[in-house]
C-alpha positions as CSV (number, residue, x, y, z in Angstrom):
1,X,0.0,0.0,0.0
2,X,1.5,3.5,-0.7
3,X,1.7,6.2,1.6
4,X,0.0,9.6,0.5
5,X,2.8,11.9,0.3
6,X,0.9,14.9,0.6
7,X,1.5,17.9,3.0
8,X,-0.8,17.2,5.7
9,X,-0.1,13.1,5.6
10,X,3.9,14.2,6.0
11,X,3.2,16.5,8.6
12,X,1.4,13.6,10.1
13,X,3.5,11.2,9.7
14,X,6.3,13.5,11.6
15,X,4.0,14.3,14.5
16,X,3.9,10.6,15.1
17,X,7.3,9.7,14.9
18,X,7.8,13.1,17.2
19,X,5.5,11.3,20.0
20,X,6.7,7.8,19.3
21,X,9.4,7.5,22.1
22,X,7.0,8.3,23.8
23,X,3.9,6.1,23.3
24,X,3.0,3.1,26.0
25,X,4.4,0.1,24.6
26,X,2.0,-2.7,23.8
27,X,4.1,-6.1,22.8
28,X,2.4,-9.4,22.2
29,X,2.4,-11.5,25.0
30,X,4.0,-9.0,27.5
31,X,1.2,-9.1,30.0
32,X,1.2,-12.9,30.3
33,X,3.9,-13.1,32.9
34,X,3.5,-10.2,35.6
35,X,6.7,-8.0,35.6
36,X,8.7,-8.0,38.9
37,X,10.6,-5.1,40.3
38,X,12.6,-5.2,43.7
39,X,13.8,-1.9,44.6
40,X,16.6,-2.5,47.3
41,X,18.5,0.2,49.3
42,X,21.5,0.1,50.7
43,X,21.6,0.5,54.5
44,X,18.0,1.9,55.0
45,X,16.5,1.1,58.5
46,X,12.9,1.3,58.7
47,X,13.0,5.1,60.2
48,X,14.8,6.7,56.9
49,X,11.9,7.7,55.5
50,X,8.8,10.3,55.7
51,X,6.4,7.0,55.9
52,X,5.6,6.0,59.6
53,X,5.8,2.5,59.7
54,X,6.0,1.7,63.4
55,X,2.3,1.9,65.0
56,X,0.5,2.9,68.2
57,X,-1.1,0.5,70.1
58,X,-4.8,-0.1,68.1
59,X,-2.1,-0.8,65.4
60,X,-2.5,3.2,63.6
61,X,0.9,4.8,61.9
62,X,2.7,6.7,64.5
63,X,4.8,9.2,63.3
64,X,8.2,9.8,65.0
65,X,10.6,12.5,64.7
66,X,12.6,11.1,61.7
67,X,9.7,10.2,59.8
68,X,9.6,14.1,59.9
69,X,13.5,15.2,58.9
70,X,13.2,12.7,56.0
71,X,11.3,13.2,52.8
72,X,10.5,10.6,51.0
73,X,6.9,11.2,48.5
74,X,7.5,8.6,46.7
75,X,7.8,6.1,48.8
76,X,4.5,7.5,50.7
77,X,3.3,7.3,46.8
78,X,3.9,3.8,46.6
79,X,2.7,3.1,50.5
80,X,-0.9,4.6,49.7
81,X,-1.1,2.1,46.7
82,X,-0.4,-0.8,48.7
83,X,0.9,-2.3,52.0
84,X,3.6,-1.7,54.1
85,X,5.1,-4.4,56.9
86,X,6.4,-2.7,60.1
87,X,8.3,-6.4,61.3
88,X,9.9,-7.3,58.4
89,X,13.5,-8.7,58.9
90,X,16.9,-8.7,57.2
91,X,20.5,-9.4,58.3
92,X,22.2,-6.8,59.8
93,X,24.8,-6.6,57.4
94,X,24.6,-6.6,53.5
95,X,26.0,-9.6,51.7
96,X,24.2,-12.3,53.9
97,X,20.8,-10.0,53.4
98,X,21.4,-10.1,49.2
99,X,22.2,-13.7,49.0
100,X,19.1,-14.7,51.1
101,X,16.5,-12.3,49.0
102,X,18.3,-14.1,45.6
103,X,18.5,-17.8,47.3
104,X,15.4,-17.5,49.7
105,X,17.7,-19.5,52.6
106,X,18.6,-17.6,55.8
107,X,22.6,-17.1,56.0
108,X,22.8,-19.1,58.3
109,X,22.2,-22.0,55.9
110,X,23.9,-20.3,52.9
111,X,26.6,-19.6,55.2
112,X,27.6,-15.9,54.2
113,X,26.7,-14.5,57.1
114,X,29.3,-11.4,57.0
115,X,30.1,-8.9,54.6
116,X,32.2,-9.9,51.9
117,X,35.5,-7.9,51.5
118,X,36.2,-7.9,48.1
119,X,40.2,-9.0,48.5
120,X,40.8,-10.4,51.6
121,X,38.4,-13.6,53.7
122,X,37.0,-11.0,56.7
123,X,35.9,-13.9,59.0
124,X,37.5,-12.4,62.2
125,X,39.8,-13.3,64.6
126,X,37.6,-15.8,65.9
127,X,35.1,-16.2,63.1
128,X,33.8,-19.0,62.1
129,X,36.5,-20.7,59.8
130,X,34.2,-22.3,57.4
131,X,31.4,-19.2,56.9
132,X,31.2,-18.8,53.0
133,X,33.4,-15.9,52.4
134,X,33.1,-16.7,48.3
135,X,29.8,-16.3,48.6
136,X,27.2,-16.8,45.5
137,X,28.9,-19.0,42.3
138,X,27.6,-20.1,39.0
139,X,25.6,-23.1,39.3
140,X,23.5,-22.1,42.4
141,X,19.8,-21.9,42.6
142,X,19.3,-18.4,42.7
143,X,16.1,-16.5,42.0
144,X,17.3,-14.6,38.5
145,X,18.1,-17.8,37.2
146,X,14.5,-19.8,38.1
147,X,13.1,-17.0,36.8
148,X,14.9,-16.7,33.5
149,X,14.4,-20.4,33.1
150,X,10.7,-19.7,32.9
151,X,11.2,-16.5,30.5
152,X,11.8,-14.2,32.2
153,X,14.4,-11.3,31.2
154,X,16.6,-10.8,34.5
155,X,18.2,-7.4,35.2
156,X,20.8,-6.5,38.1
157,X,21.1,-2.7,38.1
158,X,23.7,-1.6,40.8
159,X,25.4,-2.9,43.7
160,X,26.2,-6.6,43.3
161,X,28.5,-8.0,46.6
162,X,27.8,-11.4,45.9
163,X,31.4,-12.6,45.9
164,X,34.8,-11.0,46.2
165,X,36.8,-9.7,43.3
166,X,38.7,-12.8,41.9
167,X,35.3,-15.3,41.8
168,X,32.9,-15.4,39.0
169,X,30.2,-14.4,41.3
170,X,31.5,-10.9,41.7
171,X,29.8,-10.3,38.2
172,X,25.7,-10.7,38.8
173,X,25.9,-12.1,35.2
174,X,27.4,-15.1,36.4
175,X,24.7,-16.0,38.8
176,X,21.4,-16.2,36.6
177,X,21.0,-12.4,35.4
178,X,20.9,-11.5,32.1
179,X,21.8,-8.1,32.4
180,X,24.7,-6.5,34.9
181,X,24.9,-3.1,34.4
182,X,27.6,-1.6,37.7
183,X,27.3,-4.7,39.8
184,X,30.3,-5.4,41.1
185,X,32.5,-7.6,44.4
186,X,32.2,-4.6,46.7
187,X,29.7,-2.8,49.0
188,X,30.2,0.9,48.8
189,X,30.7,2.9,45.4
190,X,34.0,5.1,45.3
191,X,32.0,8.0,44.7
192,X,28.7,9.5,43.7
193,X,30.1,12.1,41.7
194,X,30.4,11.3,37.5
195,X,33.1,14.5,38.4
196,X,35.0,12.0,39.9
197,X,34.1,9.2,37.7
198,X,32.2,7.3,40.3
199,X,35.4,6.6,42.3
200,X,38.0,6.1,39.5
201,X,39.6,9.9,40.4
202,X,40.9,9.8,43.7
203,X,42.1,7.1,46.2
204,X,39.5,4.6,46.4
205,X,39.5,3.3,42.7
206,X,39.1,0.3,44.0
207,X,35.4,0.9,44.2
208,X,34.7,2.2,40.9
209,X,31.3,1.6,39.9
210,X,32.2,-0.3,36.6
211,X,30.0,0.1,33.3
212,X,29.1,3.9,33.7
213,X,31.7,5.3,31.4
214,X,29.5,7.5,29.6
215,X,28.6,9.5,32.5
216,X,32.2,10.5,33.3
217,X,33.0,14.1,33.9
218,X,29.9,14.4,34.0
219,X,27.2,15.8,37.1
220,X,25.2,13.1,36.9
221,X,25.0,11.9,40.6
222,X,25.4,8.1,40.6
223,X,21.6,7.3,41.8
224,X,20.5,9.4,38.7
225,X,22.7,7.6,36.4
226,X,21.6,4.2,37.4
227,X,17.9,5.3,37.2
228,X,18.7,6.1,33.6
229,X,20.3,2.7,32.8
230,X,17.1,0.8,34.1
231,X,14.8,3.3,31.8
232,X,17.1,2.1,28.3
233,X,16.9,-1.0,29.8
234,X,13.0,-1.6,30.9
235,X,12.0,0.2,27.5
236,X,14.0,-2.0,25.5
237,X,13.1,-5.5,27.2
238,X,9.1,-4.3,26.9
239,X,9.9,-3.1,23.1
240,X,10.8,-7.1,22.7
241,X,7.7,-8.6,23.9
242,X,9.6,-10.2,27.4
243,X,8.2,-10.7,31.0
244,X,11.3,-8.8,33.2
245,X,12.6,-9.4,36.8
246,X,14.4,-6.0,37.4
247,X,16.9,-6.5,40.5
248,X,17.1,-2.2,41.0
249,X,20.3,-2.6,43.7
250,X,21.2,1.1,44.8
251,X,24.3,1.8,46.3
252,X,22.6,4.4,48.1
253,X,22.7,5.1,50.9
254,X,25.3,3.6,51.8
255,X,28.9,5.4,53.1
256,X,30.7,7.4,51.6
257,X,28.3,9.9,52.7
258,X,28.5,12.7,49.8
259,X,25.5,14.8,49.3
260,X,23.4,14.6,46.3
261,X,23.6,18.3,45.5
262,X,20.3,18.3,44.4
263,X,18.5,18.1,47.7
264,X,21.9,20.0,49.9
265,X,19.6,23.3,50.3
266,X,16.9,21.6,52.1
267,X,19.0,20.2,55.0
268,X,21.9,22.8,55.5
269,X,19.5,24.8,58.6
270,X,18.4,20.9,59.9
271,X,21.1,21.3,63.0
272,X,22.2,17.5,62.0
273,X,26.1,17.2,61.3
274,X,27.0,17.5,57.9
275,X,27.6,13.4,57.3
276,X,23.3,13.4,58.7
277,X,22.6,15.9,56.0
278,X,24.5,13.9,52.9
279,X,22.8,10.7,54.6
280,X,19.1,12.4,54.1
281,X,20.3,13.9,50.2
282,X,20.8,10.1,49.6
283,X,17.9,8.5,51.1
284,X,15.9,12.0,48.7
285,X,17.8,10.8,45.7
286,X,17.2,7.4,46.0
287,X,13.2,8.3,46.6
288,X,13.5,10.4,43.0
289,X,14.5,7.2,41.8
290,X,12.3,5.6,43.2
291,X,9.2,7.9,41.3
292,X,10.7,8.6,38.4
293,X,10.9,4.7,37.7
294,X,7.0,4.2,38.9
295,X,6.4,6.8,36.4
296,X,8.0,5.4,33.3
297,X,6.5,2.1,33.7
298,X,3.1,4.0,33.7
299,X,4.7,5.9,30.2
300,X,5.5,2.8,28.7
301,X,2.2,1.1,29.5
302,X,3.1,-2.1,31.7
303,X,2.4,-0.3,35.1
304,X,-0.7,-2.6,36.3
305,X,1.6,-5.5,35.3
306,X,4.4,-4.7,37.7
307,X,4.6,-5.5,41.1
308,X,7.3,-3.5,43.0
309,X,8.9,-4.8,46.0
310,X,10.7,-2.2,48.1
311,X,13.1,-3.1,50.7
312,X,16.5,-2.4,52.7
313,X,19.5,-4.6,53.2
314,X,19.6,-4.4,56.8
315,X,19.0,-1.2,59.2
316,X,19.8,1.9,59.2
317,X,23.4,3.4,58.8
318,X,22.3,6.8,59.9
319,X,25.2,8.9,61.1
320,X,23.3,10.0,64.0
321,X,24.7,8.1,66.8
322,X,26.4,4.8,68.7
323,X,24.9,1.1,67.7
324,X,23.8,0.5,70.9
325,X,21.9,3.4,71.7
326,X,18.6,5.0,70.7
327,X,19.7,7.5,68.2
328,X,20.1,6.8,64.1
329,X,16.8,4.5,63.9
330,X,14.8,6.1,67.2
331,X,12.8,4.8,68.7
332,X,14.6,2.0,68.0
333,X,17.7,1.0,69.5
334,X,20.7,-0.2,67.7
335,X,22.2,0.4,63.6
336,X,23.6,-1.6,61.0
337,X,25.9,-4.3,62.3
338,X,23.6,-4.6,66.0
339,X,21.9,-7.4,67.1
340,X,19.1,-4.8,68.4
341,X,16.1,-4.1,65.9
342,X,17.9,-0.9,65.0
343,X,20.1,-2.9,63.3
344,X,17.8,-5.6,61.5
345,X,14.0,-4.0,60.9
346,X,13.8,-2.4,57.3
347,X,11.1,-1.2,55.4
348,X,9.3,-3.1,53.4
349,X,6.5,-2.1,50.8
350,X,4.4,-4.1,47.9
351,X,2.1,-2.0,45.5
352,X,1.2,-2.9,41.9
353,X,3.0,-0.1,39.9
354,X,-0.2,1.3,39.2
355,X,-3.3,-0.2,40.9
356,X,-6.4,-1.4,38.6
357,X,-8.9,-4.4,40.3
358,X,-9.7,-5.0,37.1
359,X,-5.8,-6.3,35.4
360,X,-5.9,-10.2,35.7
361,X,-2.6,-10.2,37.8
362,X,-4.1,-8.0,40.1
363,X,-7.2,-10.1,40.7
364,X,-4.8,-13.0,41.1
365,X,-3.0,-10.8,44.0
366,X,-5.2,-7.9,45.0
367,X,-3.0,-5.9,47.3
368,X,-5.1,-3.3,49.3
369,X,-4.4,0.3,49.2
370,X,-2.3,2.1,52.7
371,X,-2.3,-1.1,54.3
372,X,-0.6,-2.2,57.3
373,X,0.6,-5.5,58.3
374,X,2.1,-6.6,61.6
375,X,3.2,-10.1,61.0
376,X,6.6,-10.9,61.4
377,X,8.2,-11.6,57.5
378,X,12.2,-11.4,56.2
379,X,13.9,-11.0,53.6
380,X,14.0,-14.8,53.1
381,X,10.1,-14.8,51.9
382,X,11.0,-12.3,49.0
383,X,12.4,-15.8,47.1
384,X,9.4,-17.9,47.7
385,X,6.9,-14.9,47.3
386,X,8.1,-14.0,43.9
387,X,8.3,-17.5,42.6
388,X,4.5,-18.1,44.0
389,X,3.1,-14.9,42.0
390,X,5.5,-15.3,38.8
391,X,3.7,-19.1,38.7
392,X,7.1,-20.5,38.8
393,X,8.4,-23.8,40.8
394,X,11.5,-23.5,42.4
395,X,13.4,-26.9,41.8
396,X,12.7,-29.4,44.8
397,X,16.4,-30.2,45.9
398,X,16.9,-26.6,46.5
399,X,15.8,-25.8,50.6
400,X,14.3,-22.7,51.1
401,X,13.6,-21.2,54.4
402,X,11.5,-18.4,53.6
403,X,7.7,-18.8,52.9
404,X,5.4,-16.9,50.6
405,X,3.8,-13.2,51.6
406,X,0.8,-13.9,48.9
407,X,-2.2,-14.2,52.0
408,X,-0.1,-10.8,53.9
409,X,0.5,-9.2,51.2
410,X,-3.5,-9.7,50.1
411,X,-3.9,-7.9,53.7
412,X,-5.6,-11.1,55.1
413,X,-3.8,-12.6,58.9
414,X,-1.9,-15.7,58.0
415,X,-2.5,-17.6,61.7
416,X,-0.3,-20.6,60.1
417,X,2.8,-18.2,59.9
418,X,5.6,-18.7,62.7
419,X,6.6,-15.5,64.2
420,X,10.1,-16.2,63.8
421,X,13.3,-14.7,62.8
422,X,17.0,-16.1,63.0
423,X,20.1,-14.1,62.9
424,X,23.2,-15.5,62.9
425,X,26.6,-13.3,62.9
426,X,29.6,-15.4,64.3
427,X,32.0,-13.1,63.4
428,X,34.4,-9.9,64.6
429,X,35.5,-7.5,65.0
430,X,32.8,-5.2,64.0
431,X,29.8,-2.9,65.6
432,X,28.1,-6.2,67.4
433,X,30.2,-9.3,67.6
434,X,29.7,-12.8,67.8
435,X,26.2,-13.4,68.5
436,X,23.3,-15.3,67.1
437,X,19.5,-13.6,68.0
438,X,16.5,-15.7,67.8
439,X,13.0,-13.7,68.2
440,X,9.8,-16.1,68.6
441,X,6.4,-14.8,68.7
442,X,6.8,-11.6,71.3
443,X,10.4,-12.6,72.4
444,X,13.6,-12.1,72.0
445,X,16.7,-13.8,72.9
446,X,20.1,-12.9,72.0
447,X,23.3,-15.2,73.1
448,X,27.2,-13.7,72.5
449,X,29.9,-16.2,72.2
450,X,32.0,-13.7,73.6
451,X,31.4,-11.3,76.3
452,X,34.3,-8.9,75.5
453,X,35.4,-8.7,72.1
454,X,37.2,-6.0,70.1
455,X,35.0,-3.1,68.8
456,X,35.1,-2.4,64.8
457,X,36.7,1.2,65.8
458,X,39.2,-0.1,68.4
459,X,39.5,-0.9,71.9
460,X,37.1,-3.0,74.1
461,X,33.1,-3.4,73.7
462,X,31.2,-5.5,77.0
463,X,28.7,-6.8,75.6
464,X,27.7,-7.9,79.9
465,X,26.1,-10.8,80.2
466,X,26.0,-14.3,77.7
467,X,22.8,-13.6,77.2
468,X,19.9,-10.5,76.7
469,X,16.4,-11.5,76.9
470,X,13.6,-9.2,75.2
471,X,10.1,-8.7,75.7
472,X,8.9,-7.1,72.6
473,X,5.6,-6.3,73.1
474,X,6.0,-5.0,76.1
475,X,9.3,-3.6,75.5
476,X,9.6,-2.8,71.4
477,X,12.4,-0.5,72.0
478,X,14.7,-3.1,74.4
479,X,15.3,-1.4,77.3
480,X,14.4,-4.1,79.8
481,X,17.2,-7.0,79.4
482,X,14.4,-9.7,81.3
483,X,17.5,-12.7,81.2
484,X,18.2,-12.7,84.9
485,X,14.7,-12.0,86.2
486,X,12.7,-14.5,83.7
487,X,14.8,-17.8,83.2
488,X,12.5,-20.2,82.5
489,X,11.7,-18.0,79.6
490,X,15.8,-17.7,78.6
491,X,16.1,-21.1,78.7
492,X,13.3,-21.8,77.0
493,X,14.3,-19.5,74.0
494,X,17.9,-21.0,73.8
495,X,16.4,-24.3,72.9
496,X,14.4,-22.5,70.4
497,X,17.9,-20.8,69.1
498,X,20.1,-24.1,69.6
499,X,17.5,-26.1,67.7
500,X,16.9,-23.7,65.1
501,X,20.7,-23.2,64.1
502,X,21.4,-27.0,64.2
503,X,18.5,-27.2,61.8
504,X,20.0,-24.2,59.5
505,X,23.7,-25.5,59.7
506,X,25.2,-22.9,60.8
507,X,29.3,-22.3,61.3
508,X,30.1,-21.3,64.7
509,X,33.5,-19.3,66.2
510,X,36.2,-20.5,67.7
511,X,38.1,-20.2,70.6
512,X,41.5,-18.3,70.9
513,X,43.4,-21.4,70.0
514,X,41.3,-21.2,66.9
515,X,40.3,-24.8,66.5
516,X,37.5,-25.6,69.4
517,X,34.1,-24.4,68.4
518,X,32.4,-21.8,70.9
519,X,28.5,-23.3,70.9
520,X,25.3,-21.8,72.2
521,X,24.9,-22.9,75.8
522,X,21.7,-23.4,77.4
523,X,21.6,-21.2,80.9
C-alpha cells in the first residue's frame, strides 16, 4: 500500500514519529507473565523515610521525629497504593541480606553471614572458619536464574557484593541475570560524583562503579545515572515482547556519605552534622529514583503488570549516633551491624505499579491500598513470594527457608505463619560481635559467644552478660534486658535458638586457639 505523500499526511506522519518514544508500549504477550521489580536500598532502617511504619497500640501509623526530617513522596506514593510491613527482617549486614533475598535461605544456611571484603576472607579473629566468604557461584539456585528459566528477562542494576573480586560471582551475570549493568565484588561505590568518575579519580578506585563510562565528567550523581540505565533497559526488554525481573540494587545510601547536591539546600539549617545531612540527600535521591521509575513504567504502559517490591538490606546506617543506643533508627535501639532491631527491621512495601482491580494479575493478588501489616516476614520470603506470584516452581532439591507473603500481602492474617526470625553473625571485630539472635512470637533472645570482644573502631566493647532477653511487646524499643529475672523464659528460647541453628547449619567461632568451636549454651 503507498503512503499519500501529501502535506498534511507528511506532517502527520512527523508528529507521530515526534511522540513515538513516547507512546505506552503494547508487545504481544507482555502481560502474560507479571513484571517483577525489587527496589533495594542500601543501609535503610525502617525510620529513613517520611512513611511511619512503626504503629500505636490499636495498630494506627505513629509518626516519630525522623519520619519528619526525611522526605521521602515517593515512597509514601507507593505506600498509599499498597501495604507496608512494620516487622519485616533482614540481616544486619549486607552480603548475607542479598544472598538470602536471591536464594530465599537464611545465611545461616547459605553460610555468608558477613560482609564480603572484596580481597581479603573477613571472618574475624575468631570467626567461624568455614562461613562462606566466596559467597554466590555459578551453578546455584538463585532467583534470577529460576526465573529466567521460565522466561523471564533478569536485570541487576547496581550494587552486586555477591562474591569477592577474583570469583565469578562478583559479576551478577554469572549468577542467573541477564543483564549486569555496575554490579560489582564490593559494597560501597567510590564515589557518587560522575566528576569523579564514580570513584575512579581519587584514592578509592578500587570501588569504581564499573560500566558507567559514559557518564564520566559528568554531574550526573550516581543514583541518577543508574535510574537512567534501568529506563534504556526496561524500554527495550518491553519493546521485545519479554516478561522482566528488574533487581534495582542502589548503592545508596550507603557510606561514603557525599551529598546529592540536588537536595543540599533543604537540609543545610536541619542542626544535623553535615555526614546526617548527605545521609538524608541520599535517602531523597534514591526516593526520586524511586518515582521517576513508577512513572516510566506508567509511560510505557506495563504499570498494572508490575509488582514492585521495596526493601532495605539491613538497618539503618544513619550517622546520627552509637549502635547501641537509641539515636540513628529512634525509637529504635541499635544500627547496622547490632543485634538490636535498629540494626535488623527495614522497610518493606508491595504495590502494583499502578493499581487497577480489574488487570488479571491484580485479581490473582489484590494488594489493598495504605495497608498495614504486623506479622513478622524477612527477607528470606521475597524468594518464595516472587516464585509463587510469577507461577514459577522452584526446583525441589533446593531448601528454602522463607515462605510466601501472597495471603499478607492480600492484607488477610496468616495464623499458620511462625513468628520467627534467625540471625546469625559469628564473626568480629565489628559494631556487634559474635552473637546469634532468635525472636519467637513476642520474644527475643540474643546469646554472644564472647562477652568482651574487640570493637570495629578499636579498643574494648562489653557486651555484659551471655545472654539478653527481650520482651517485645512490652518492651519494642529493648530497654528491659528480662535474662536474669525471667529464666525459665531464657532457657526456653535458647532451645528454640540451639534447635533452630542445628536445623540451619550454621558455622560457629572458635576459641583463641582457633580450633574448638564456641557453641550456644543453654543457661
Amino acid at each position: 500500500m503507498k503512503i499519500p505523500t501529501t502535506p498534511f499526511a507528511a506532517a502527520l506522519l512527523a508528529l507521530f514519529a515526534a511522540l513515538a518514544p513516547f507512546a505506552p508500549l503494547s508487545p504481544a504477550g507482555a502481560a502474560e507473565r507479571p513484571n517483577l521489580l525489587v527496589f533495594l536500598v542500601d543501609d535503610m532502617g525502617v525510620m529513613d523515610t517520611s512513611v511511619a511504619f512503626l504503629t500505636d497500640a490499636e495498630g494506627q501509623p505513629e509518626r516519630h521525629p525522623l519520619n519528619d526530617y526525611y522526605r521521602t513522596p515517593a515512597m509514601e506514593r507507593l505506600a498509599a497504593r499498597g501495604i507496608r510491613f512494620n516487622q519485616f527482617y533482614a540481616m544486619s549486614v549486607c552480603s548475607p541480606t542479598r544472598i538470602t533475598l536471591v536464594t530465599g535461605q537464611n545465611a545461616a544456611r547459605h553460610g555468608t553471614t558477613n560482609w564480603i571484603n572484596p580481597d581479603n576472607n573477613n571472618g574475624g579473629p575468631q570467626g567461624a572458619p568455614d562461613w562462606n566468604w566466596e559467597g554466590i557461584k555459578p551453578g546455584d539456585t538463585t532467583l534470577p536464574a529460576v526465573l529466567g528459566g521460565a522466561g523471564y528477562r533478569t536485570i541487576h542494576i547496581g550494587k552486586g557484593h555477591f562474591s569477592p573480586r577474583e570469583f565469578p560471582g562478583s559479576d551478577p551475570s554469572t549468577i542467573g541475570f541477564d543483564i549486569n549493568i555496575a554490579g560489582a565484588s564490593f559494597g560501597a561505590p567510590g564515589s557518587y560524583y560522575g566528576e569523579k568518575n564514580y570513584g575512579a579519580i581519587g584514592r578509592r578506585a578500587h570501588h569504581a562503579v564499573p560500566g558507567l563510562e559514559k557518564y564520566h565528567g559528568t554531574d550526573t550523581f550516581l543514583t541518577e545515572a543508574l535510574t537512567l540505565e534501568a529506563k534504556a533497559v526496561l524500554r527495550e526488554t518491553v519493546e521485545e515482547g519479554k516478561p522482566f525481573f528488574l533487581h534495582f540494587s542502589h548503592y545508596a545510601v550507603h557510606a561514603p556519605f557525599e551529598a546529592d547536591p540536588r537536595f543540599a539546600a533543604y537540609y543545610e539549617d536541619s542542626g544535623k552534622s553535615s555526614a546526617a545531612q548527605a545521609f538524608a540527600t541520599l535517602i531523597e535521591g534514591m526516593d526520586k529514583s524511586l518515582g521517576d521509575t513508577l512513572d516510566f513504567l506508567e509511560s510505557i504502559g506495563v504499570a498494572e503488570d508490575t509488582l514492585v517490591v521495596f526493601l532495605g538490606d539491613n538497618g539503618s546506617d544513619a550517622p546520627l549516633g552509637d549502635q547501641h543506643e537509641v539515636a540513628c533508627a529512634a525509637p529504635l535501639r541499635g544500627k547496622k551491624g547490632a543485634h538490636y532491631e535498629g540494626g535488623m527491621r527495614t522497610p518493606l512495601i508491595a504495590a502494583w505499579a499502578k493499581p487497577n482491580p480489574e488487570n488479571p494479575h491484580q485479581r490473582a493478588l489484590p494488594i489493598p491500598a495504605g495497608a498495614i501489616q504486623a506479622q513478622v516476614a524477612s527477607v528470606a520470603d521475597i524468594f518464595p513470594t516472587l516464585l509463587d506470584v510469577a507461577g514459577v516452581e522452584a526446583p525441589q532439591e533446593h531448601p528454602v527457608d522463607g515462605r510466601s507473603l501472597r495471603t499478607l500481602l492480600s492484607g488477610t492474617p496468616d495464623p499458620s505463619r511462625p513468628e520467627q526470625f534467625l540471625m546469625h553473625y559469628p564473626h568480629g571485630p565489628h559494631r556487634s560481635n559474635y552473637f546469634t539472635v532468635w525472636r519467637d512470637g513476642d520474644w527475643k533472645v540474643v546469646y554472644h559467644y564472647l562477652p568482651e570482644v574487640p570493637t570495629h573502631g578499636g579498643g574494648i566493647q562489653s557486651e555484659g552478660a551471655r545472654y539478653q532477653l527481650f520482651h517485645l511487646a512490652e518492651d519494642p524499643y529493648e530497654q528491659n534486658d528480662l535474662a536474669e529475672s525471667e529464666p525459665a523464659e531464657l532457657r526456653r528460647m535458647m532451645e528454640g535458638l540451639v534447635a533452630q541453628a542445628e536445623a540451619h547449619g550454621a558455622r560457629f567461632p572458635v576459641a583463641e586457639d582457633g580450633t574448638t568451636r564456641l557453641l550456644p549454651e543453654l543457661p
